[in-house]
ZATORTI-569785 format. One record per residue: y, x, z of N, C-alpha, C, O, CB in turn; residue in three letters. Coordinates in steps of 0.2 Angstrom, whole numbers, padded with zeros to 4 digits, always signed. Glycine has a CB too. Layout:
YXZYXZYXZYXZYXZALA ...
This chain:
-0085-0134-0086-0082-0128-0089-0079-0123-0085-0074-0126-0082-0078-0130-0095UNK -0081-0118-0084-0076-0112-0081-0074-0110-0085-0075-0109-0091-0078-0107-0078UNK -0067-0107-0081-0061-0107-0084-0060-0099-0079-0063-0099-0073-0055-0114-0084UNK -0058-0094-0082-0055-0088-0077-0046-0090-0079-0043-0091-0084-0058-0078-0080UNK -0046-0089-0071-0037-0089-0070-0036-0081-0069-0039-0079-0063-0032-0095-0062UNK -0034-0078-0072-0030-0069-0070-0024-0068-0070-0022-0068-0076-0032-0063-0075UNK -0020-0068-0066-0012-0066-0065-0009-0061-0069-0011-0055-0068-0011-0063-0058UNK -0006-0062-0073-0003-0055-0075+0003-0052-0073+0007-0056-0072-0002-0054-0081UNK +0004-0047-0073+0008-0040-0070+0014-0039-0076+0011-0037-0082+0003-0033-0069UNK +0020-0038-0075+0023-0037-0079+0029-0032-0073+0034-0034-0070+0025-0043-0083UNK +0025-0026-0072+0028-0020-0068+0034-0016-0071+0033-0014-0076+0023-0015-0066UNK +0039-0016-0068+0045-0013-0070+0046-0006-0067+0050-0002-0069+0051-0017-0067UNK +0038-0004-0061+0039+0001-0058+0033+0001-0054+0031-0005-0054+0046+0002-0054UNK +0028+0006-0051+0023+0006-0049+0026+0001-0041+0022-0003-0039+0020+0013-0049UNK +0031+0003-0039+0031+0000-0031+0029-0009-0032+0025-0012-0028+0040+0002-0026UNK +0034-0013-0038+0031-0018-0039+0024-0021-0040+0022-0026-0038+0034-0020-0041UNK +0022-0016-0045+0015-0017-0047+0010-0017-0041+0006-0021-0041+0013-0011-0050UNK +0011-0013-0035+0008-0014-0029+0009-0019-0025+0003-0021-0023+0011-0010-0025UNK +0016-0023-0024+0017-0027-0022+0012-0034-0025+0010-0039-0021+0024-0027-0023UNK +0012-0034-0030+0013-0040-0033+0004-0040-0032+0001-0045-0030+0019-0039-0043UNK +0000-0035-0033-0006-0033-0033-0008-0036-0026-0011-0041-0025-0007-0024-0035UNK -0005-0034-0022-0006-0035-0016-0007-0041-0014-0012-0043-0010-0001-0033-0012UNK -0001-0046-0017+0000-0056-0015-0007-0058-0018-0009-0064-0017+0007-0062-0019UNK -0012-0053-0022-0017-0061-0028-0023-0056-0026-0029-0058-0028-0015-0062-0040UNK -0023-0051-0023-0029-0045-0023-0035-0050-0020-0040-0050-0022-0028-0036-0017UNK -0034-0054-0015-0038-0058-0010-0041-0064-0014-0046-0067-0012-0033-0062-0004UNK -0040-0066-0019-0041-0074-0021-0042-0074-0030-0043-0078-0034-0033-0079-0020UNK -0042-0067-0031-0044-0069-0039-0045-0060-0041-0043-0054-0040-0036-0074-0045UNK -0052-0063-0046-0056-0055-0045-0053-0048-0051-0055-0042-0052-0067-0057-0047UNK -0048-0052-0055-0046-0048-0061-0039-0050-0063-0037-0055-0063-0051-0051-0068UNK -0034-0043-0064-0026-0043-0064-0026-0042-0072-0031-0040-0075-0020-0038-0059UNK -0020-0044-0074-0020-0041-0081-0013-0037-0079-0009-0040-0075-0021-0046-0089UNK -0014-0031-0083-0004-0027-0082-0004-0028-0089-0009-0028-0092+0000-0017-0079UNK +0004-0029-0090+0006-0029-0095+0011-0023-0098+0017-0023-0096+0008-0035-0094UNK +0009-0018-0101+0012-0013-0103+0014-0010-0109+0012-0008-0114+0010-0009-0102UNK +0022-0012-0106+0027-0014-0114+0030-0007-0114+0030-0003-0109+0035-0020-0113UNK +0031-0005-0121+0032+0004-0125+0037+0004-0125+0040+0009-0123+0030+0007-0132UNK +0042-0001-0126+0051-0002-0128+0049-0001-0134+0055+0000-0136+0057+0003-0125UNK +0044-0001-0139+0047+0001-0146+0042-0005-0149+0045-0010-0150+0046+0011-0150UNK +0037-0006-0149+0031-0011-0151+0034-0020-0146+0033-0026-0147+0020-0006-0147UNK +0038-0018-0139+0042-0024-0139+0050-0019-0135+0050-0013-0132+0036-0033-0132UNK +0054-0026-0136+0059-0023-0134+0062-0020-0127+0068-0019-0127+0062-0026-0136UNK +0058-0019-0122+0060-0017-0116+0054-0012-0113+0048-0013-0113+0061-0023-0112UNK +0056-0010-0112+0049-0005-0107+0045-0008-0103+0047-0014-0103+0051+0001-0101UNK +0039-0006-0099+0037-0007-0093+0037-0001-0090+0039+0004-0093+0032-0010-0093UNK +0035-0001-0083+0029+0004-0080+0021+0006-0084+0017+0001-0086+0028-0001-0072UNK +0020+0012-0086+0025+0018-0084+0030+0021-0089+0033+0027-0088+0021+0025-0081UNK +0031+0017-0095+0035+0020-0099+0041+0021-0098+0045+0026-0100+0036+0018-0104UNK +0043+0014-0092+0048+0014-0089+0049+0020-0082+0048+0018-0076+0049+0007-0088UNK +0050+0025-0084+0050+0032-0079+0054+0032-0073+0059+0035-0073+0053+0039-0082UNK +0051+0030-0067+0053+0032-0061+0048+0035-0054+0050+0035-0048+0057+0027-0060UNK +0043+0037-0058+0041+0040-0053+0033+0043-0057+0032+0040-0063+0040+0033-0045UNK +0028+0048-0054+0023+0053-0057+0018+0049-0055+0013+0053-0054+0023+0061-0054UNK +0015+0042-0054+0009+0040-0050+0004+0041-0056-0001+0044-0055+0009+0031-0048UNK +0006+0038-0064+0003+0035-0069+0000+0043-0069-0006+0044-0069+0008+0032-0075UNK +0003+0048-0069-0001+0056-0071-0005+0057-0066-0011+0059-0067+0004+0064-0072UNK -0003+0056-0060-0008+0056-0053-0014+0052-0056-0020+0053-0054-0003+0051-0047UNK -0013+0049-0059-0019+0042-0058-0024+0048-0062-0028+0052-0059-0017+0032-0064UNK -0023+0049-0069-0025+0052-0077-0028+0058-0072-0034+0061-0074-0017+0055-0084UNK -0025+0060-0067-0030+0067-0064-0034+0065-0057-0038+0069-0054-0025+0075-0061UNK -0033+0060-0055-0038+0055-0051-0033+0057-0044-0033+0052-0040-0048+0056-0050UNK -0030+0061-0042-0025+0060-0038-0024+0053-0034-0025+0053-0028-0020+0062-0042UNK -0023+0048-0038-0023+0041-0036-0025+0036-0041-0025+0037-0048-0017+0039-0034UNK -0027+0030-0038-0029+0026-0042-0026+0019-0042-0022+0019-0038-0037+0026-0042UNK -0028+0013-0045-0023+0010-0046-0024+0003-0041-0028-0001-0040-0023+0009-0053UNK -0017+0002-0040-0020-0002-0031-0025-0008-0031-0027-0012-0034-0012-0007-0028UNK -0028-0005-0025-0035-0010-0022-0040-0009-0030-0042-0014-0032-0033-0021-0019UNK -0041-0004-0032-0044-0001-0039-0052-0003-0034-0056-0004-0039-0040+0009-0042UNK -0055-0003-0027-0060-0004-0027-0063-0011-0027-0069-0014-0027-0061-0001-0024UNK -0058-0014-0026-0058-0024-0026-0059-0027-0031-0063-0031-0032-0052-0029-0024UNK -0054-0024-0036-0050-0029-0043-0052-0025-0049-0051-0019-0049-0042-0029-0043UNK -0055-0029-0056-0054-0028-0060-0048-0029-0064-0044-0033-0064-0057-0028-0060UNK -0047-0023-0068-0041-0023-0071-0041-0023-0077-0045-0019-0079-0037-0018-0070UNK -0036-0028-0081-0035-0030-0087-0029-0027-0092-0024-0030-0092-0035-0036-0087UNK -0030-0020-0096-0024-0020-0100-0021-0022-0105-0024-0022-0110-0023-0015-0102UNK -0014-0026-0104-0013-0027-0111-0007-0023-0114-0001-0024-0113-0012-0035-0112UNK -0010-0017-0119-0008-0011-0121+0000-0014-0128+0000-0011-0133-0017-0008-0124UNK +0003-0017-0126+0009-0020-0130+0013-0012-0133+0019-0011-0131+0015-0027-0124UNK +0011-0009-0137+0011-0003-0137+0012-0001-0145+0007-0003-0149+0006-0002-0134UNK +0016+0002-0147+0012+0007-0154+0009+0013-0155+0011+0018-0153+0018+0010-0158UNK +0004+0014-0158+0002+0021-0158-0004+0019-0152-0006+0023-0147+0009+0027-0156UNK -0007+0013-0153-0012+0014-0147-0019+0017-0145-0022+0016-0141-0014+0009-0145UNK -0021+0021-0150-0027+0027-0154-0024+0031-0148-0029+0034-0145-0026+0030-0165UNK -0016+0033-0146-0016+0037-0144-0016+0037-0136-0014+0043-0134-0013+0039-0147UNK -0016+0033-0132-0015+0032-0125-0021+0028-0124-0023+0029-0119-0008+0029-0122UNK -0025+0023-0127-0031+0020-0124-0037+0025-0120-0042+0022-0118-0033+0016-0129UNK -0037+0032-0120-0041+0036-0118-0040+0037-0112-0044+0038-0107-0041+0042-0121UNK -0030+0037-0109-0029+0036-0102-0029+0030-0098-0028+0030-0092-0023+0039-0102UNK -0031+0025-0102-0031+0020-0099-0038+0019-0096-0039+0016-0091-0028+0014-0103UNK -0042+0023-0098-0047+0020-0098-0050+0026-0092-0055+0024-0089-0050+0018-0104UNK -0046+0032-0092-0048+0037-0085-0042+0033-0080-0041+0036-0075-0046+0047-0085UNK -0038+0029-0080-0036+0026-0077-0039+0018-0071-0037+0016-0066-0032+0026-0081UNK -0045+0017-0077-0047+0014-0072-0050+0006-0075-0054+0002-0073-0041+0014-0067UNK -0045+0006-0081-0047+0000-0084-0054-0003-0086-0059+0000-0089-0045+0000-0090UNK -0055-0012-0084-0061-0015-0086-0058-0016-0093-0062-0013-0098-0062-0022-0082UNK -0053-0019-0095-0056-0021-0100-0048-0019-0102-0043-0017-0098-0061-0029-0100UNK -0047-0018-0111-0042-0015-0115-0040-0022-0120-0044-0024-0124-0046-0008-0118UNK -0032-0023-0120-0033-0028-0125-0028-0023-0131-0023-0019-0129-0031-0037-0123UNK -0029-0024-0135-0025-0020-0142-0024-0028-0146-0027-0033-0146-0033-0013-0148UNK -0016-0025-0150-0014-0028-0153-0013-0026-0160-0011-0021-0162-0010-0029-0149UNK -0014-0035-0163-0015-0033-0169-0012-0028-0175-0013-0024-0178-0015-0039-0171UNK -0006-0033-0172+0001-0030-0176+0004-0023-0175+0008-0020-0178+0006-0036-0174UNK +0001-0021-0168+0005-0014-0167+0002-0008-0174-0002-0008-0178+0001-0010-0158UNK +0011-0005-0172+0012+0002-0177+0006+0008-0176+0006+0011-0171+0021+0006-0175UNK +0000+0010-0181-0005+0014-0178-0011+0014-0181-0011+0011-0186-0005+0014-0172UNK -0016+0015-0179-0021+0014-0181-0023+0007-0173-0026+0008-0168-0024+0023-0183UNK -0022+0002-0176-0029-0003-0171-0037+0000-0174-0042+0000-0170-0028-0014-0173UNK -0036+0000-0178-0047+0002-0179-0048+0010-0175-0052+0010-0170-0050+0004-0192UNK -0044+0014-0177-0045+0020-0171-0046+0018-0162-0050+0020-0158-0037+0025-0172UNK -0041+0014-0162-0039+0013-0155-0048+0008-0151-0051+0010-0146-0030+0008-0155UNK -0049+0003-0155-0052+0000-0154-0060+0004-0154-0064+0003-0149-0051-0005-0158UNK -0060+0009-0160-0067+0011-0159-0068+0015-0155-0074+0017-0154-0071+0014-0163UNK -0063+0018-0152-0063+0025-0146-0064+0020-0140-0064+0023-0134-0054+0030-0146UNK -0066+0013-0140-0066+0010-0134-0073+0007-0133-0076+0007-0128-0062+0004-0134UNK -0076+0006-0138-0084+0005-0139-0087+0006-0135-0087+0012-0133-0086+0006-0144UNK -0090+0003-0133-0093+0003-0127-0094+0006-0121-0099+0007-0117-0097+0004-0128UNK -0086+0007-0120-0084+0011-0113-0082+0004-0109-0085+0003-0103-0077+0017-0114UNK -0078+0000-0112-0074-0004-0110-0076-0011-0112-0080-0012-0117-0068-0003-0111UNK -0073-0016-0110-0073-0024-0113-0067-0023-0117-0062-0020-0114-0071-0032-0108UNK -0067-0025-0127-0063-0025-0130-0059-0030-0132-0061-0034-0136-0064-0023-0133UNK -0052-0030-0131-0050-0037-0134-0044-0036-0140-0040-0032-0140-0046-0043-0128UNK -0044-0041-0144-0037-0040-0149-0035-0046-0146-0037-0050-0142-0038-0041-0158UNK -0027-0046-0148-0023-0048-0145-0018-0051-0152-0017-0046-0157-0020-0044-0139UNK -0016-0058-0153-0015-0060-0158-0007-0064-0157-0006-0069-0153-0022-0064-0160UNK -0004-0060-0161+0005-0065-0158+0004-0072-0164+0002-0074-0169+0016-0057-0161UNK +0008-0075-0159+0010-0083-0163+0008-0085-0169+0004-0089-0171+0017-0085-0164UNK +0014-0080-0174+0010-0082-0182+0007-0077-0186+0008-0076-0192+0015-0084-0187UNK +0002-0073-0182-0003-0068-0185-0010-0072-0186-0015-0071-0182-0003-0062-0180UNK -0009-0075-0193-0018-0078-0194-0022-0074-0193-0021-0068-0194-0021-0080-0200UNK -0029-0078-0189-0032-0078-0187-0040-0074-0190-0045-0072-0187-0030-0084-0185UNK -0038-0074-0199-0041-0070-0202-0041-0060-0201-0043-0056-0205-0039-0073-0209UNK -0036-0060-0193-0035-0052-0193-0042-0053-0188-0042-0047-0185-0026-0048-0190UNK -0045-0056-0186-0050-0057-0181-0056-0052-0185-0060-0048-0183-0052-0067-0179UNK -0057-0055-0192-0064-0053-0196-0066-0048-0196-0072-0047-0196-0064-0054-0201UNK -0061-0042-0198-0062-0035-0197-0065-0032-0191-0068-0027-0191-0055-0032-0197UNK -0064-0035-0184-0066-0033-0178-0071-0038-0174-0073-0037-0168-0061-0031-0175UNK -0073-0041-0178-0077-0046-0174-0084-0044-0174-0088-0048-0176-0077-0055-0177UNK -0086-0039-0173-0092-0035-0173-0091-0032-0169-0096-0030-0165-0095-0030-0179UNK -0083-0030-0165-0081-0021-0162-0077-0026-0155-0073-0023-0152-0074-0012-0169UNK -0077-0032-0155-0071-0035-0149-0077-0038-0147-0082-0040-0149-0064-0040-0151UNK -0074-0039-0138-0076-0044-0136-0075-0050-0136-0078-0055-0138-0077-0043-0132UNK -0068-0050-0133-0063-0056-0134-0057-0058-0138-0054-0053-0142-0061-0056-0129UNK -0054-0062-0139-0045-0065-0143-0042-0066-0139-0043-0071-0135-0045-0072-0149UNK -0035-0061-0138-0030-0065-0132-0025-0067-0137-0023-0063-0141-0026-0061-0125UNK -0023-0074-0137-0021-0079-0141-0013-0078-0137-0012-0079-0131-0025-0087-0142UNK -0008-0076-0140-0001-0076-0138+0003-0084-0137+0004-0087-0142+0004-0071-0143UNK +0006-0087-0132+0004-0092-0131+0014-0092-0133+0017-0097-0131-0001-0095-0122UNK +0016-0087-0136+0026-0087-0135+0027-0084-0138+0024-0079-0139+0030-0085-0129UNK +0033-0086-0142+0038-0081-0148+0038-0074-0148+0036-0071-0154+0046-0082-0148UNK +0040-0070-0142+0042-0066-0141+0040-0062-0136+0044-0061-0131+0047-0067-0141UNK +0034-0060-0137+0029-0057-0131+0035-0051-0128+0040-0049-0131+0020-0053-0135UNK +0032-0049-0122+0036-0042-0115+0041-0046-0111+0045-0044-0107+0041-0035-0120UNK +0039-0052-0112+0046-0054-0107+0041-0060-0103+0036-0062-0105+0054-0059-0113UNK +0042-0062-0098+0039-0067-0092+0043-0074-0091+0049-0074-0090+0039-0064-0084UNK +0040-0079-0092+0046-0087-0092+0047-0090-0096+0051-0095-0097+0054-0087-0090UNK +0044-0086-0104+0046-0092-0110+0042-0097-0111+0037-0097-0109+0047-0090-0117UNK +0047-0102-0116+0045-0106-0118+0035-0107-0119+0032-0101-0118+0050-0106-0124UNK +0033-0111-0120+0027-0112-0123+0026-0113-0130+0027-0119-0132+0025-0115-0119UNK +0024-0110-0134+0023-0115-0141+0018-0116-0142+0014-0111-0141+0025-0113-0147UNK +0017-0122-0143+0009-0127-0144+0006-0125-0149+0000-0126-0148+0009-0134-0146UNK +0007-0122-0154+0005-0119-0160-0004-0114-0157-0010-0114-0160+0012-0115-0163UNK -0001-0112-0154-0010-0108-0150-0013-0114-0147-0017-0112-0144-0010-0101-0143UNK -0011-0122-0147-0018-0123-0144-0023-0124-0150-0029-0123-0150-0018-0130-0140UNK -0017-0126-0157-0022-0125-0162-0026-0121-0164-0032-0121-0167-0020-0126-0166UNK -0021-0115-0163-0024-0108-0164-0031-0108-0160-0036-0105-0163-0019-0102-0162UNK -0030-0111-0153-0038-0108-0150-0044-0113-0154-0050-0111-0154-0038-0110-0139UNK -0042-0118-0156-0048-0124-0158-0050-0119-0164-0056-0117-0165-0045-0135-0160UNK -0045-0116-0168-0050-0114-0176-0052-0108-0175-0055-0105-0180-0045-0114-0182UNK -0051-0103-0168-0054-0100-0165-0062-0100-0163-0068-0097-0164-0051-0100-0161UNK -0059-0102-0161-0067-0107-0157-0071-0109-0163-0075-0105-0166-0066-0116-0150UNK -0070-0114-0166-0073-0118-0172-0075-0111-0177-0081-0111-0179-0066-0124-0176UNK -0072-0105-0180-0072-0099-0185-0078-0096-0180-0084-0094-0183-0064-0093-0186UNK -0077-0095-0174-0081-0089-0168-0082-0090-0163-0080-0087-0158-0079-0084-0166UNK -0087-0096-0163-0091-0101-0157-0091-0096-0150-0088-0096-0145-0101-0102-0159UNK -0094-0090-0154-0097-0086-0146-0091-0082-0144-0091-0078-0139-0104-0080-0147UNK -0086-0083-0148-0082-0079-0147-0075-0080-0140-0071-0085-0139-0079-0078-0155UNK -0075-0076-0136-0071-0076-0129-0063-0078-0131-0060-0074-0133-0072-0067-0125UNK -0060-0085-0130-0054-0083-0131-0049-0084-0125-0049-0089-0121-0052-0087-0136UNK -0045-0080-0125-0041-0080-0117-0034-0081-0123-0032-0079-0129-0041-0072-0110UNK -0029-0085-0116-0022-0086-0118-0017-0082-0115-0018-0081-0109-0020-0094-0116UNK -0011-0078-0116-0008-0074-0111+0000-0078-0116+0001-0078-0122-0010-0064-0110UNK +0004-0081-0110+0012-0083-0111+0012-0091-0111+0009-0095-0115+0016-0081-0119UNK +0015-0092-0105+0018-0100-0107+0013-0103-0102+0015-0108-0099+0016-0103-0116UNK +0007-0100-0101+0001-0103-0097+0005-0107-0092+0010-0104-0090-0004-0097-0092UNK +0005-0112-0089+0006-0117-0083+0002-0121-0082-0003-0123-0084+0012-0121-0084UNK +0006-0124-0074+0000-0131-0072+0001-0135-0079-0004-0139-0080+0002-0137-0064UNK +0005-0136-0083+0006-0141-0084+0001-0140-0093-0003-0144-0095+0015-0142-0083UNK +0003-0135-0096+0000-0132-0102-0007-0130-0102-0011-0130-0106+0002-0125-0104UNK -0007-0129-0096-0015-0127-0094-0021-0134-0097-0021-0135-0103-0016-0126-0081UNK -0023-0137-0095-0025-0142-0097-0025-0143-0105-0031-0143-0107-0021-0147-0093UNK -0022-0143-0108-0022-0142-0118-0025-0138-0120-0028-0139-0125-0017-0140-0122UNK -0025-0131-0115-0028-0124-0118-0036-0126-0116-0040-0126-0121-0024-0117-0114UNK -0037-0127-0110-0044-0128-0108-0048-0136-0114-0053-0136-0117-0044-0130-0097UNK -0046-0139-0114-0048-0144-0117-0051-0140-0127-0056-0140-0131-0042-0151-0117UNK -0044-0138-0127-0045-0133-0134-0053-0126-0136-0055-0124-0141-0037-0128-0135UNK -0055-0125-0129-0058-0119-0128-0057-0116-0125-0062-0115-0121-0059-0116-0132UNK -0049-0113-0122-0049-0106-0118-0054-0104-0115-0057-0109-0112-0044-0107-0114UNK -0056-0099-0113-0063-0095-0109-0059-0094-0103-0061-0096-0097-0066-0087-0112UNK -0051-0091-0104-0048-0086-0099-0039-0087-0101-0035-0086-0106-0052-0077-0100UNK -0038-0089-0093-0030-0091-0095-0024-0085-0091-0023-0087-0085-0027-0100-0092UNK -0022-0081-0092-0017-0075-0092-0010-0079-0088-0006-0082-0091-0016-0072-0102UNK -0008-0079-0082-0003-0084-0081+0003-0077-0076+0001-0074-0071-0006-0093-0076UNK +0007-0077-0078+0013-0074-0075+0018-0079-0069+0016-0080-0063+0017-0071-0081UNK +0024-0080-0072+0027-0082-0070+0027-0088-0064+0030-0089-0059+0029-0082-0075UNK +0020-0093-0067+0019-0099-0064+0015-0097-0058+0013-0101-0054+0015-0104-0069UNK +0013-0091-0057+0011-0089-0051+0015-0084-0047+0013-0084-0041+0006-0088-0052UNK +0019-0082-0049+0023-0076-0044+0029-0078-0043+0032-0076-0038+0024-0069-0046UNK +0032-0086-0049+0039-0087-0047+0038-0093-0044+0043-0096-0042+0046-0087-0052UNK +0031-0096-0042+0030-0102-0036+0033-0101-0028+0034-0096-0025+0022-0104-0036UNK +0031-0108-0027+0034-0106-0020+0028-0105-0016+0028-0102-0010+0039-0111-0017UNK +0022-0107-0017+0018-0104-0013+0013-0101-0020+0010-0105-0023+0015-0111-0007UNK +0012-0095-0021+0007-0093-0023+0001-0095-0025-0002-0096-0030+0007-0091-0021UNK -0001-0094-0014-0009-0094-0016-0011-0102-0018-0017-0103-0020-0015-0091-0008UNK -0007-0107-0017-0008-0114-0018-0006-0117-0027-0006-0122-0029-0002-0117-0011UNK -0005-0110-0030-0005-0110-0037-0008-0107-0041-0008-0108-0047+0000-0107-0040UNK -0013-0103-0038-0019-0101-0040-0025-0105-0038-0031-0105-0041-0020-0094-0037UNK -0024-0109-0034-0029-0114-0032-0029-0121-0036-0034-0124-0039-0027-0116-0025UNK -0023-0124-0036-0022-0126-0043-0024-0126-0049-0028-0131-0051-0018-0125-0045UNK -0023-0120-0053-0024-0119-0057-0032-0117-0059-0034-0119-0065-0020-0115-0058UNK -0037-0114-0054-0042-0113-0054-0046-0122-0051-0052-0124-0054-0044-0105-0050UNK -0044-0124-0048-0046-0131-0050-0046-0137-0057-0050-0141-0059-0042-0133-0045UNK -0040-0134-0061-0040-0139-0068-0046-0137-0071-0049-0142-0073-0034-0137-0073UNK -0049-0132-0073-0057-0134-0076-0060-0141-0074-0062-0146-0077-0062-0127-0073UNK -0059-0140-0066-0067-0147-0065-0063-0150-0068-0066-0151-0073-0071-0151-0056UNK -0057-0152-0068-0054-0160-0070-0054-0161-0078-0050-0165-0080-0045-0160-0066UNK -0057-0159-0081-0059-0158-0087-0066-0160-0090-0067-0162-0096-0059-0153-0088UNK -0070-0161-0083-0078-0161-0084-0078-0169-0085-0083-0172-0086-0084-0158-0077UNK 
């Protein structure tokens, strides 16, 4: 079984975004950023979090988004009102777009303005059944299953409750792609892949290790150990 391991980005400012892009650009073919509104979760990211003009630069091609010709790039749009910025994400550069269920807005707007431009994903927090899947399971590609209480933040807890969530996933929507984002570790990893995961979203367990690239190796090894 393959499994995709993708790093995710929780940028406080484009210069880290760079940085951080920079340590994994060599060893794994897809980042995910993580882009918090401050109002849909409680803290900002990059670029809502304003300290510098790259993000408008990007929208007029001025620049694009680091090693944008190596990597594809995964958004996860943690956002209200996403009908109304998924058009920039996607002159920005995005593979693939994930929309959340529960955001303030139209999600059915946001989602069909993506059709067929992009890979579509909904994105599903802890105790949001799994029956909000039905409405779009014609118009998504994938389910990123929220693997933690309190999504926008990097280092929490894990709650087990999505491994179940991925099995009745899988079991409701065989063909259907499910990726995990929060909580992901060496140690969680293993539950999620046995349950189904397609694709595991891992922050923290890879940028606050001590060696990185020897945590990405790790991690993209636990599949065989499964077979």
């Amino acid at each position: 079984m393959k499994v995709d391991i993708i790093p995710a980005i929780l940028p406080k400012d484009f210069a880290e975004l760079e940085e951080k892009i920079s340590l994994v650009r060599d060893f794994v073919k897809t980042v995910q950023i993580d882009v918090c509104d401050g109002q849909f979760t409680p803290a900002p990211s990059w670029p809502y979090k304003k300290r510098d003009d790259t993000f408008e630069k990007m929208l007029t091609e001025e620049e694009g988004l680091p090693c944008w010709e190596k990597l594809n790039f995964e958004i996860d749009l943690m956002v209200n009102k996403p009908e109304t910025v998924v058009e920039d994400w996607v002159r920005a550069g995005a593979t693939r777009i994930i929309i959340h269920a529960e955001a303030i807005g139209s999600v059915t707007e946001a989602v069909d303005m993506l059709a067929g431009r992009v890979e579509v994903g909904l994105a599903l927090n802890i105790d949001t059944p799994i029956d909000a899947i039905e409405h779009y399971k014609k118009k998504i590609q994938f389910v990123q299953c929220m693997g933690i209480a309190h999504i926008g933040f990097q280092g929490q807890d894990f709650d087990n409750r999505v491994v179940e969530k991925v099995q009745s996933i899988k079991a409701m929507y065989p063909a259907m792609i499910v990726s995990v984002d929060g909580g992901v570790s060496l140690e969680t990893a293993p539950f999620l892949i046995k349950a189904g995961a397609d694709r595991l979203i891992v922050g923290s367990a890879i940028f606050n290790s001590d060696n990185f690239i020897d945590a990405i190796d790790q991690f993209k090894k636990l599949p065989y150990l499964q077979e």
